[in-house]
mmCIF file as gemmi writes it, N, C-alpha and C atoms, coordinates in Angstrom:
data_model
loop_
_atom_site.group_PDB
_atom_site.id
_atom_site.type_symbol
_atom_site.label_atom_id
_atom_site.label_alt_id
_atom_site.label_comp_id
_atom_site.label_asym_id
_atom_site.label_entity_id
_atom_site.label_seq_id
_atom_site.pdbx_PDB_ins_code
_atom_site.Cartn_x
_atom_site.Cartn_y
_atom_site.Cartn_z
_atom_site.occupancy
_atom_site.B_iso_or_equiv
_atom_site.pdbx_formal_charge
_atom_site.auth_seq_id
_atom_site.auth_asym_id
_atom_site.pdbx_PDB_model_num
ATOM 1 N N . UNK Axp A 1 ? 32.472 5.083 -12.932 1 0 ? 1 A 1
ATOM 2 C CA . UNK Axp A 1 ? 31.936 4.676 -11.659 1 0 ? 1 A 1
ATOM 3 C C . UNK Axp A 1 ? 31.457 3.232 -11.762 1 0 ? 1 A 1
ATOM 4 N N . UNK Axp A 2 ? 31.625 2.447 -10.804 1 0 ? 2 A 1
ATOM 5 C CA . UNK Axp A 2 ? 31.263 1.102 -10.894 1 0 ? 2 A 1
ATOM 6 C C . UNK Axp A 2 ? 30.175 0.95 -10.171 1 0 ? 2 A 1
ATOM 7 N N . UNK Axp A 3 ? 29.765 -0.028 -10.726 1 0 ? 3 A 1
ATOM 8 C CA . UNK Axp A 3 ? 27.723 -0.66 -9.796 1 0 ? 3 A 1
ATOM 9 C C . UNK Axp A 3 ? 28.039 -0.764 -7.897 1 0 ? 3 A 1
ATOM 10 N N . UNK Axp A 4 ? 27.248 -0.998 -7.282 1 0 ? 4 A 1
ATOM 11 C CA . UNK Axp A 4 ? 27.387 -1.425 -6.3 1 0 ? 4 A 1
ATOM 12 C C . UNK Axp A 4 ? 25.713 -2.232 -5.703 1 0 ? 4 A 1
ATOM 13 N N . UNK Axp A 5 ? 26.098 -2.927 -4.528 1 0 ? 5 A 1
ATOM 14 C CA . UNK Axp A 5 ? 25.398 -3.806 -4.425 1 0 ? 5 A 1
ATOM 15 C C . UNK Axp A 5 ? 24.245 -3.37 -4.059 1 0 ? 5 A 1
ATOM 16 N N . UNK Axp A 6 ? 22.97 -3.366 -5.305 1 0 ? 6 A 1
ATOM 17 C CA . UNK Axp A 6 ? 21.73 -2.715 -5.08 1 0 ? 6 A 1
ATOM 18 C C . UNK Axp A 6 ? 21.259 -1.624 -5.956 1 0 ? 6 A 1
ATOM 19 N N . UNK Axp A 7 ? 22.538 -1.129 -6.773 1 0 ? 7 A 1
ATOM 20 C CA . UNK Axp A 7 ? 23.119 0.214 -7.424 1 0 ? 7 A 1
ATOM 21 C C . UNK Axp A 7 ? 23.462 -0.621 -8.481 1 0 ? 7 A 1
ATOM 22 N N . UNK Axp A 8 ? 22.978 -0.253 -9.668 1 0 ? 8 A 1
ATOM 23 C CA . UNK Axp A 8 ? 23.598 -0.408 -11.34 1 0 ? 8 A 1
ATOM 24 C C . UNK Axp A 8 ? 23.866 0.922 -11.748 1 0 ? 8 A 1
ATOM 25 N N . UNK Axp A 9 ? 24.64 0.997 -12.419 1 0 ? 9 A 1
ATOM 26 C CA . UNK Axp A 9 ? 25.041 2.114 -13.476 1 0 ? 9 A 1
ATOM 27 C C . UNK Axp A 9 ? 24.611 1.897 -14.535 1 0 ? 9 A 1
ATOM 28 N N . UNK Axp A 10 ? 23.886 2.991 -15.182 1 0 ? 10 A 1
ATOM 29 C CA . UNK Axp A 10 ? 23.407 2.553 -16.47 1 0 ? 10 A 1
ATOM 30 C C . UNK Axp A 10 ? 24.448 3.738 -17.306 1 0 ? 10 A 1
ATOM 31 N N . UNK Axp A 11 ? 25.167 3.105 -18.126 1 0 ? 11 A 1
ATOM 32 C CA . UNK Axp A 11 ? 25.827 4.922 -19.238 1 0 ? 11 A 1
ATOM 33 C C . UNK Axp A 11 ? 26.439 3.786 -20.563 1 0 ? 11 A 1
ATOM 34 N N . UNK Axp A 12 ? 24.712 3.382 -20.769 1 0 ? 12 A 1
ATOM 35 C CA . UNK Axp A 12 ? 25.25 2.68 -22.299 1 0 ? 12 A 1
ATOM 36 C C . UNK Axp A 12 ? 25.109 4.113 -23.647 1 0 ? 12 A 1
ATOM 37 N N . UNK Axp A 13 ? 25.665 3.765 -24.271 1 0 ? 13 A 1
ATOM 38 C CA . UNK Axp A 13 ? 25.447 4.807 -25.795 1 0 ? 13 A 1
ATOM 39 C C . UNK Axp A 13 ? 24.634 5.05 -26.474 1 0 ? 13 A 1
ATOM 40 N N . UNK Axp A 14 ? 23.57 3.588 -26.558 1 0 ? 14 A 1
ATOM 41 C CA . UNK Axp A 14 ? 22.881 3.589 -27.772 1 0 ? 14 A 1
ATOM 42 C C . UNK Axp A 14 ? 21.239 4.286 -26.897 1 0 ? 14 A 1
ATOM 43 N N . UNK Axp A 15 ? 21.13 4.045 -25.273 1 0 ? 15 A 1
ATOM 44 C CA . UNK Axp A 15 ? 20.216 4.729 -25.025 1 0 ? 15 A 1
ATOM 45 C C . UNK Axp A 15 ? 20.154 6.291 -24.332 1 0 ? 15 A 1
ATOM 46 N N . UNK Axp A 16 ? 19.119 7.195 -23.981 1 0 ? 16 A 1
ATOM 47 C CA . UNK Axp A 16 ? 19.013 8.066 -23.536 1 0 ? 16 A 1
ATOM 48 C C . UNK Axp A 16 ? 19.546 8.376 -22.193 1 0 ? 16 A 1
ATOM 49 N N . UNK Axp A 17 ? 18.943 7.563 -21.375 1 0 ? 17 A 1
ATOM 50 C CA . UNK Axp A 17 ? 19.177 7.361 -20.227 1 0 ? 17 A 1
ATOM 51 C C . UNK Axp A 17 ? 20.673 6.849 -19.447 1 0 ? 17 A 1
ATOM 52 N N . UNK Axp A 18 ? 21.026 7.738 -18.753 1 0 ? 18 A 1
ATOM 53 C CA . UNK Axp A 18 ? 22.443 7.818 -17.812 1 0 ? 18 A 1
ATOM 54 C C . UNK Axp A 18 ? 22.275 7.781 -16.694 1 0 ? 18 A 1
ATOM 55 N N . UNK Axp A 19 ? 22.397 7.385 -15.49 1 0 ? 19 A 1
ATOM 56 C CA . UNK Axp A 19 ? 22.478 7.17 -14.391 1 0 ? 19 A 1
ATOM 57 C C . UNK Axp A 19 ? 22.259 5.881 -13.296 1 0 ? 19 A 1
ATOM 58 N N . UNK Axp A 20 ? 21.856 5.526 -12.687 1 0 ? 20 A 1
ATOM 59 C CA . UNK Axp A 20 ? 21.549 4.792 -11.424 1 0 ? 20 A 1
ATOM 60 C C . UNK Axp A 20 ? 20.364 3.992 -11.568 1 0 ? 20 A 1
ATOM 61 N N . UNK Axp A 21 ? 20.588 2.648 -11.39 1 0 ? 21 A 1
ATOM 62 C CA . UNK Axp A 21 ? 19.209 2.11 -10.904 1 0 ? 21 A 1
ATOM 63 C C . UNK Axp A 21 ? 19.62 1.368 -9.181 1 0 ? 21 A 1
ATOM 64 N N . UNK Axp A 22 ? 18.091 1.968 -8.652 1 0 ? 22 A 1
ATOM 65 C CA . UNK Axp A 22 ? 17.779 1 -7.556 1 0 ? 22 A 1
ATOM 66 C C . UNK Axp A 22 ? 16.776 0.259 -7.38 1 0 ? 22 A 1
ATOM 67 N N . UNK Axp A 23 ? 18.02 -1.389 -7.025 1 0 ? 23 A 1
ATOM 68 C CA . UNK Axp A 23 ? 16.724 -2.088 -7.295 1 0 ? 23 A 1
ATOM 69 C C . UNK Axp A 23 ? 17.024 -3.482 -5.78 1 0 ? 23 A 1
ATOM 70 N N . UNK Axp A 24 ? 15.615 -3.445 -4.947 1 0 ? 24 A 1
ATOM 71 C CA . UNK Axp A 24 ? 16.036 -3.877 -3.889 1 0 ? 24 A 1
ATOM 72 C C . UNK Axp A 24 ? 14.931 -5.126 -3.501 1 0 ? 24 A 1
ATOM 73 N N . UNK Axp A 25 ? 14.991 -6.414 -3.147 1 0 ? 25 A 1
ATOM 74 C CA . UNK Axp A 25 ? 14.452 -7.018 -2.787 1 0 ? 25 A 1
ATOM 75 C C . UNK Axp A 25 ? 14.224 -7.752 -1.914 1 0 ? 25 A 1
ATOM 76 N N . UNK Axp A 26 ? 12.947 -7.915 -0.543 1 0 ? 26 A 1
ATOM 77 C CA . UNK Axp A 26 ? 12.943 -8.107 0.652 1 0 ? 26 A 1
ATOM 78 C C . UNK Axp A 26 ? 11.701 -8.801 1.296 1 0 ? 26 A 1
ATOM 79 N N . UNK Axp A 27 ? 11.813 -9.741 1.148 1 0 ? 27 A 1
ATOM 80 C CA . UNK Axp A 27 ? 10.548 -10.827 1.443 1 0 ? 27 A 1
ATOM 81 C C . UNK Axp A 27 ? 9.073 -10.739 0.283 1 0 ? 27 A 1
ATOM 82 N N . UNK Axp A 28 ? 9.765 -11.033 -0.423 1 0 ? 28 A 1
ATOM 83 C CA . UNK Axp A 28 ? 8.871 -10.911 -1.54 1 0 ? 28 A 1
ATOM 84 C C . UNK Axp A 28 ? 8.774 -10.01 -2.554 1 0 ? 28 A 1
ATOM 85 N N . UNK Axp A 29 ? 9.01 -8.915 -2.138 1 0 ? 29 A 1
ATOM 86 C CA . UNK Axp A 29 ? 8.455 -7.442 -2.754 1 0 ? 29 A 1
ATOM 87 C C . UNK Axp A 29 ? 9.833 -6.67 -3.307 1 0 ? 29 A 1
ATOM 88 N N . UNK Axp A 30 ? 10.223 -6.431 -4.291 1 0 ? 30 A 1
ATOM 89 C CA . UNK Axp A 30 ? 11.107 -5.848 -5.459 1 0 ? 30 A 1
ATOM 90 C C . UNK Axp A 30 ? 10.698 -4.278 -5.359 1 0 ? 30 A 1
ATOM 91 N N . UNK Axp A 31 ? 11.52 -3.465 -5.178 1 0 ? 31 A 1
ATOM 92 C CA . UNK Axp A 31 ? 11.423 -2.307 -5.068 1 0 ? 31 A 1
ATOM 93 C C . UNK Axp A 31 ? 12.469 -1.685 -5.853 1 0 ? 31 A 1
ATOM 94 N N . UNK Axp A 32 ? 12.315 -0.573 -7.03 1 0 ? 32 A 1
ATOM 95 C CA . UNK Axp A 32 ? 13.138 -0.354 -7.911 1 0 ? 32 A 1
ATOM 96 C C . UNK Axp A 32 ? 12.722 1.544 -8.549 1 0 ? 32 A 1
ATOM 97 N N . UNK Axp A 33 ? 13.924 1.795 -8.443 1 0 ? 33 A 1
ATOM 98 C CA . UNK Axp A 33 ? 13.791 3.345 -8.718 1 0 ? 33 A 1
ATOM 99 C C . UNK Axp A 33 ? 15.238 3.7 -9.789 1 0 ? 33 A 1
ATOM 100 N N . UNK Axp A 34 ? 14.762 4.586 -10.803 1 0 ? 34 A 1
ATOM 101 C CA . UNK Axp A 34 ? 15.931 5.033 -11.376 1 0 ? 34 A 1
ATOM 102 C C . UNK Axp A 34 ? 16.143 6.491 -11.253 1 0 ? 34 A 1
ATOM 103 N N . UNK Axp A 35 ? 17.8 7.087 -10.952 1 0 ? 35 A 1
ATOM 104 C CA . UNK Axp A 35 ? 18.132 7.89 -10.62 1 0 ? 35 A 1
ATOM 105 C C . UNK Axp A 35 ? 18.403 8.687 -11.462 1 0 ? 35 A 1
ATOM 106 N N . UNK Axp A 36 ? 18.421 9.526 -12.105 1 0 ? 36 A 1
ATOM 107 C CA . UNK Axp A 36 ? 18.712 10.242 -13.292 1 0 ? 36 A 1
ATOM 108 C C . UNK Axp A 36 ? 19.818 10.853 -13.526 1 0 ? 36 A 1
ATOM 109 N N . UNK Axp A 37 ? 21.129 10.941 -14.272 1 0 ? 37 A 1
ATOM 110 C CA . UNK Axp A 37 ? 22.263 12.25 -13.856 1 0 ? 37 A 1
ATOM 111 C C . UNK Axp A 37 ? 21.729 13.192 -14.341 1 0 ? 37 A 1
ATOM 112 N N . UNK Axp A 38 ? 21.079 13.531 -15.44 1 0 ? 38 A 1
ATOM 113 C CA . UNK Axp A 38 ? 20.128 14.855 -15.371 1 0 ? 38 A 1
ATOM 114 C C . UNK Axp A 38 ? 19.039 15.216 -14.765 1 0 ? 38 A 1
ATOM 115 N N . UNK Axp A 39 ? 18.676 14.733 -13.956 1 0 ? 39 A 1
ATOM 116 C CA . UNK Axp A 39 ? 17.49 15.077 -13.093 1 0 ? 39 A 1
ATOM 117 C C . UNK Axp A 39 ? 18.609 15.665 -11.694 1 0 ? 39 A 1
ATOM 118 N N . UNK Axp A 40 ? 19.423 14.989 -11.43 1 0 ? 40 A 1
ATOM 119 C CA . UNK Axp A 40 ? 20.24 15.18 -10.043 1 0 ? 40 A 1
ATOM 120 C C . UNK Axp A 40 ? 21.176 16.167 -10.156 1 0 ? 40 A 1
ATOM 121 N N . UNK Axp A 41 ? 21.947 16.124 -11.453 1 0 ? 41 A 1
ATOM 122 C CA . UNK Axp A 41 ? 23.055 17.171 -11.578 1 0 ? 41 A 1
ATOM 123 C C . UNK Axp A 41 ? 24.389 16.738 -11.929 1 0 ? 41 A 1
ATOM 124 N N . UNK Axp A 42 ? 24.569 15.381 -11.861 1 0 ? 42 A 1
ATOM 125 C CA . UNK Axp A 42 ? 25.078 14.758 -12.993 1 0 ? 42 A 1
ATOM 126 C C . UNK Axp A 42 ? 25.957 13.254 -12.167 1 0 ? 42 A 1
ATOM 127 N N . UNK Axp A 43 ? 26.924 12.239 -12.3 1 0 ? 43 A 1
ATOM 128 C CA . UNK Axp A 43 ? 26.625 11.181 -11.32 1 0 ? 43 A 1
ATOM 129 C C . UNK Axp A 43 ? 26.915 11.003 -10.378 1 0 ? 43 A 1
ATOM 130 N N . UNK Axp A 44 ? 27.756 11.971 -9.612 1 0 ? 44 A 1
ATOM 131 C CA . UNK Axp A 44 ? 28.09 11.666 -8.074 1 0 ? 44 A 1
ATOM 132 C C . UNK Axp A 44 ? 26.501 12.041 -7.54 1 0 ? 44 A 1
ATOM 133 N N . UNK Axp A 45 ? 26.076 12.874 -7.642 1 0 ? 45 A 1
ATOM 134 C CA . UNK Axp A 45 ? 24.999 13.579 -7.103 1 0 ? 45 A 1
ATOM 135 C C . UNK Axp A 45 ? 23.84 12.627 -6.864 1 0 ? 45 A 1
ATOM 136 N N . UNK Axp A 46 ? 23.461 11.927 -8.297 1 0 ? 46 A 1
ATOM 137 C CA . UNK Axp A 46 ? 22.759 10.95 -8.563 1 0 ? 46 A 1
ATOM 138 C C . UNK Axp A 46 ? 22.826 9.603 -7.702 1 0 ? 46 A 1
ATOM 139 N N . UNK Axp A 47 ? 24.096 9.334 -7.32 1 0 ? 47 A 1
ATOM 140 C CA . UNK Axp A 47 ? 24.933 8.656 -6.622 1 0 ? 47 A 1
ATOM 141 C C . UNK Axp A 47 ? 24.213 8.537 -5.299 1 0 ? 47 A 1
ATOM 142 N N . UNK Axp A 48 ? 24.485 9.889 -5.204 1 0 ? 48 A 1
ATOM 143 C CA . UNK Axp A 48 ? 24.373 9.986 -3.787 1 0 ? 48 A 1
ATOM 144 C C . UNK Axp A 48 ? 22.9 10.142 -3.047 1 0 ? 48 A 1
ATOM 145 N N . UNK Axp A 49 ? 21.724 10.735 -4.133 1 0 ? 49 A 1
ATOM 146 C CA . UNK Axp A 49 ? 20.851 10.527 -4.102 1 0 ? 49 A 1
ATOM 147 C C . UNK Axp A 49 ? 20.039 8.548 -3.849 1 0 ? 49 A 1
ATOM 148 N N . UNK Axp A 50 ? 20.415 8.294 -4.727 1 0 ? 50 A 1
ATOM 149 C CA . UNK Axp A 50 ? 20.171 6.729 -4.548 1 0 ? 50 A 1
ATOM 150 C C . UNK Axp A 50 ? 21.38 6.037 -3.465 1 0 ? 50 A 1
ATOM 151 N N . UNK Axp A 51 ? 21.804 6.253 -2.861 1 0 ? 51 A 1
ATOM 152 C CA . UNK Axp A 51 ? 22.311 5.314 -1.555 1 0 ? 51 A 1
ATOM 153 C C . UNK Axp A 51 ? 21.314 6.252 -0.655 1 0 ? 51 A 1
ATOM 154 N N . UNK Axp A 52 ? 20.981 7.418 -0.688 1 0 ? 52 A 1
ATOM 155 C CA . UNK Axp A 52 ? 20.685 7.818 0.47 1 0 ? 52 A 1
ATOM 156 C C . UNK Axp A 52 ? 19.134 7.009 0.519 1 0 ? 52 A 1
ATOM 157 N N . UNK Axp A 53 ? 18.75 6.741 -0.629 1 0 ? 53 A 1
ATOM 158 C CA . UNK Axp A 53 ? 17.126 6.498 -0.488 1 0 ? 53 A 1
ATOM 159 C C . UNK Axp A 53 ? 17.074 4.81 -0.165 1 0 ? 53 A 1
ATOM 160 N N . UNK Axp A 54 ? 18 4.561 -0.89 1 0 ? 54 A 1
ATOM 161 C CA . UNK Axp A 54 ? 18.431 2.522 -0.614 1 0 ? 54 A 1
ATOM 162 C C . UNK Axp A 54 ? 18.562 2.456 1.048 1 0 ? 54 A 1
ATOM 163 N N . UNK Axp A 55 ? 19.537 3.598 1.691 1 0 ? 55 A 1
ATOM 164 C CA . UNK Axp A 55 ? 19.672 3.559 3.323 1 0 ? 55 A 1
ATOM 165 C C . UNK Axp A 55 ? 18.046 3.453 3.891 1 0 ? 55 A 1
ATOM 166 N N . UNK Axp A 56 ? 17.604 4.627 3.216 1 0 ? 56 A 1
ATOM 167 C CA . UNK Axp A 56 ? 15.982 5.167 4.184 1 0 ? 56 A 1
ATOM 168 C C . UNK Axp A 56 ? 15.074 3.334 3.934 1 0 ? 56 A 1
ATOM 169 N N . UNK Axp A 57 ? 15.199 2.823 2.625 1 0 ? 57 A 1
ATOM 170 C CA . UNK Axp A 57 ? 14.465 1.826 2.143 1 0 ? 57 A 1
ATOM 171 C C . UNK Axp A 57 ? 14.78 0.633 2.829 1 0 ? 57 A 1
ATOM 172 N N . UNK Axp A 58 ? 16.224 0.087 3.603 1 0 ? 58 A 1
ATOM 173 C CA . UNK Axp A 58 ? 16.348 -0.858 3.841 1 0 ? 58 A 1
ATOM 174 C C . UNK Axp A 58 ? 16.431 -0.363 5.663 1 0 ? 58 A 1
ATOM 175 N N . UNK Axp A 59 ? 16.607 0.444 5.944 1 0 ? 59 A 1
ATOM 176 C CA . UNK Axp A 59 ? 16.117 0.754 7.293 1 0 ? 59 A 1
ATOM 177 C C . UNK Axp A 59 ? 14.037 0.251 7.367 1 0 ? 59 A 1
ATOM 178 N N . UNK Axp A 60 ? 13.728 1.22 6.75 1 0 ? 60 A 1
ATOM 179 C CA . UNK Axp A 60 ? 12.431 0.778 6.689 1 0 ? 60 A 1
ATOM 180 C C . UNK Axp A 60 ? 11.81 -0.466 6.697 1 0 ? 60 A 1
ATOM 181 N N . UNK Axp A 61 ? 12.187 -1.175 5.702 1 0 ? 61 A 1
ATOM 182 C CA . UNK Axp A 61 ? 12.189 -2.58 5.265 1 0 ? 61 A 1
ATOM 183 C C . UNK Axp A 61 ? 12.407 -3.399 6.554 1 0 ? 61 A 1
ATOM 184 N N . UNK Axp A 62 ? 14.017 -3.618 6.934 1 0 ? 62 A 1
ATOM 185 C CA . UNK Axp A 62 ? 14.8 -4.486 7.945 1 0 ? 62 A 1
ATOM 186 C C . UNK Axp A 62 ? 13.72 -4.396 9.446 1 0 ? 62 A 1
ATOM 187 N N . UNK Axp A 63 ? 13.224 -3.298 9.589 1 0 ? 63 A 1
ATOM 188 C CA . UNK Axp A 63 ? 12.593 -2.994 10.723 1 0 ? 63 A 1
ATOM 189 C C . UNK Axp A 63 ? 11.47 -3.159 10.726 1 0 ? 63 A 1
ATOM 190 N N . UNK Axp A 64 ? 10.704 -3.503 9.82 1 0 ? 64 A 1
ATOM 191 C CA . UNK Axp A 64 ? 9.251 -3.454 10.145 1 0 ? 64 A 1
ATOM 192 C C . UNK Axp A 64 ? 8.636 -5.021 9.883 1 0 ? 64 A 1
ATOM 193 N N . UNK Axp A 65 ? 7.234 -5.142 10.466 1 0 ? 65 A 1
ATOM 194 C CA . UNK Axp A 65 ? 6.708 -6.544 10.618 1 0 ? 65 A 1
ATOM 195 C C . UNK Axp A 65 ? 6.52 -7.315 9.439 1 0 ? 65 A 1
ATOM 196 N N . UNK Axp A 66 ? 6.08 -8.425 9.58 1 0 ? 66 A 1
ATOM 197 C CA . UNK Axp A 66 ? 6.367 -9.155 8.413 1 0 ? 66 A 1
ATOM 198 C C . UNK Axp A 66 ? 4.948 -10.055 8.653 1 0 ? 66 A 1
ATOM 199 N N . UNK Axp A 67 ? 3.934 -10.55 7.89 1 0 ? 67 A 1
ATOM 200 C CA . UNK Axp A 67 ? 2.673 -11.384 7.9 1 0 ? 67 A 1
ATOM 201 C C . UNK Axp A 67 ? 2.921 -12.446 6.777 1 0 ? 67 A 1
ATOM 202 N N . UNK Axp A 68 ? 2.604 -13.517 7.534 1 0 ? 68 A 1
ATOM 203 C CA . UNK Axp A 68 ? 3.087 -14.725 6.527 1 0 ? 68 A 1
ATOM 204 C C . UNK Axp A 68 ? 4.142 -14.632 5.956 1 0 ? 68 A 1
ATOM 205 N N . UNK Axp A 69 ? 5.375 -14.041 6.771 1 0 ? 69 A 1
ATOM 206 C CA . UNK Axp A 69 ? 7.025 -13.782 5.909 1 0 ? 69 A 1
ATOM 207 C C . UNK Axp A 69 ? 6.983 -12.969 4.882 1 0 ? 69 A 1
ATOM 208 N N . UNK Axp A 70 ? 5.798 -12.135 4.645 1 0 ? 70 A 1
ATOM 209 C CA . UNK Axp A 70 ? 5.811 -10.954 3.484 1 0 ? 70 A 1
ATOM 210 C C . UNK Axp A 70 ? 5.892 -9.504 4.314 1 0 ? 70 A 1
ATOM 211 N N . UNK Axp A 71 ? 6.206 -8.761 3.478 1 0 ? 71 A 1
ATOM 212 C CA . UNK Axp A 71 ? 5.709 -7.257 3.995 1 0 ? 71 A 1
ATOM 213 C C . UNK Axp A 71 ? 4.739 -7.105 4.174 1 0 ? 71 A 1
ATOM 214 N N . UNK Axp A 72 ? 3.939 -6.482 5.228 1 0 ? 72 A 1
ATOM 215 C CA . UNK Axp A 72 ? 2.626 -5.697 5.381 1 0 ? 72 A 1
ATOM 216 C C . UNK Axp A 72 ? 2.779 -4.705 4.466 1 0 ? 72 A 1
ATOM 217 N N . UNK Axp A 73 ? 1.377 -4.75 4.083 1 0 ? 73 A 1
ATOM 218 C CA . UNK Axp A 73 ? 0.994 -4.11 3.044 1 0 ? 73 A 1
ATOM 219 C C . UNK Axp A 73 ? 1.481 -2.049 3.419 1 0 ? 73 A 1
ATOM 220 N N . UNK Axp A 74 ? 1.233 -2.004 4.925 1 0 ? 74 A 1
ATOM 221 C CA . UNK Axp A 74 ? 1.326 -0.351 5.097 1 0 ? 74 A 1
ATOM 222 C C . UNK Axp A 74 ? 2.852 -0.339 4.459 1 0 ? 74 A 1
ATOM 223 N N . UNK Axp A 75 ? 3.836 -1.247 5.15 1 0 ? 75 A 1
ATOM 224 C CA . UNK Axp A 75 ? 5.273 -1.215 4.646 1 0 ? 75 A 1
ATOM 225 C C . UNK Axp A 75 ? 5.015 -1.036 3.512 1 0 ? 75 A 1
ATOM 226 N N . UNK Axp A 76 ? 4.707 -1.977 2.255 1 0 ? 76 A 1
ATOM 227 C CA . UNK Axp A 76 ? 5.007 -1.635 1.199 1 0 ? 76 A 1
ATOM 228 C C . UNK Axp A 76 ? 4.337 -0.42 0.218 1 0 ? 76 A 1
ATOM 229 N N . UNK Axp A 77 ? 3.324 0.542 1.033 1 0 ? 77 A 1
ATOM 230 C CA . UNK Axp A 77 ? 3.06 1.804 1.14 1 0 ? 77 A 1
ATOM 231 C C . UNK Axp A 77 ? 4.253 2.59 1.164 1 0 ? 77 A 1
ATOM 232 N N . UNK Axp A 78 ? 4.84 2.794 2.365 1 0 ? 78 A 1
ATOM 233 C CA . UNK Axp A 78 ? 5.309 3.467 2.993 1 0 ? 78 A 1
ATOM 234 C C . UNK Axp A 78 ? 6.763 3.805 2.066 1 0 ? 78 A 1
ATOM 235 N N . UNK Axp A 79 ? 7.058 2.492 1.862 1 0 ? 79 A 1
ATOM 236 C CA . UNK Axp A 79 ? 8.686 2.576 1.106 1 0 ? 79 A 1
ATOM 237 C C . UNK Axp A 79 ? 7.963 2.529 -0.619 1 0 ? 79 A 1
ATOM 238 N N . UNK Axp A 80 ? 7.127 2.672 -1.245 1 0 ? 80 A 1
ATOM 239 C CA . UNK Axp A 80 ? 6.838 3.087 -2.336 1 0 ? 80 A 1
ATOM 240 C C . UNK Axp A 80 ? 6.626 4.534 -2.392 1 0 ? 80 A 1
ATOM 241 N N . UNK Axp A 81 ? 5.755 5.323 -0.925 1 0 ? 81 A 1
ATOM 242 C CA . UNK Axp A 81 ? 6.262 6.696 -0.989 1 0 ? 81 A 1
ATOM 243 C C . UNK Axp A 81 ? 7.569 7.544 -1.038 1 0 ? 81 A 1
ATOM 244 N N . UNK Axp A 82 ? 8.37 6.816 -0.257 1 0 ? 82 A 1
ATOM 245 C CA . UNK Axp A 82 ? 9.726 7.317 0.175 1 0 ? 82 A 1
ATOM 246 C C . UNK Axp A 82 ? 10.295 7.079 -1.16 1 0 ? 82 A 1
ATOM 247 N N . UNK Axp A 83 ? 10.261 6.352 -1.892 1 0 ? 83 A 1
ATOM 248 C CA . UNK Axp A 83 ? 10.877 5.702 -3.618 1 0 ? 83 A 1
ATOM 249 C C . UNK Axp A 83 ? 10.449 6.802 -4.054 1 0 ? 83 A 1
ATOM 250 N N . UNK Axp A 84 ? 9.255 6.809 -4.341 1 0 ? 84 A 1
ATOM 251 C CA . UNK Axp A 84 ? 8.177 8.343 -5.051 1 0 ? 84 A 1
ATOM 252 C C . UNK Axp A 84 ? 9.03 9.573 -4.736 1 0 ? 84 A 1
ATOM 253 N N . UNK Axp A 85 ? 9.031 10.02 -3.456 1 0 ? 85 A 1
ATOM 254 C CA . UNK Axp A 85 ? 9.702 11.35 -3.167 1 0 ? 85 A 1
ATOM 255 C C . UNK Axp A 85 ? 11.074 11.64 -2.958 1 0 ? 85 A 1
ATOM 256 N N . UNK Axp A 86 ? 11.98 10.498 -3.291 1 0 ? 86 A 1
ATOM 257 C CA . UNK Axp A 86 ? 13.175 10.805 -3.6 1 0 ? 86 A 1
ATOM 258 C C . UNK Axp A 86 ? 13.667 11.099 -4.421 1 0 ? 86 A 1
């Protein structure tokens, strides 16, 4: 499976860890979650888990207000929960 934009693949050898990183950045604020293929069920799943949460994150993001060209702070609440519970 290849990266995509926002989406890394991680399935090196020498470490534990296999699956997905998301990592997204939007007026300042870096937002980054890793997807697990064993936590999800292995990498489409994982896959599909992280676009769905990158969709919810950049909907969120794209739409909401901005103070001094940064995120408001509730935003960057809000999409650190949604990161959390995905």
């Amino acid at each position: 499976m290849k990266s995509k934009k926002n989406l890394t693949r991680f399935t090196y050898e020498t470490t534990a860890f296999q699956g997905w990183r998301l990592c997204i950045s939007r007026a300042g604020t870096t937002f980054t979650r890793y997807f697990s293929d064993k936590q999800y069920g292995g990498p489409k799943k994982s896959l599909k888990a992280a676009e769905t949460c990158l969709k919810d994150i950049k909907t969120l993001v794209d739409n909401s207000r901005r103070v001094n060209g940064k995120l408001s702070k509730a935003t960057v609440k809000k999409a650190d929960k949604l990161i959390k519970d995905s």
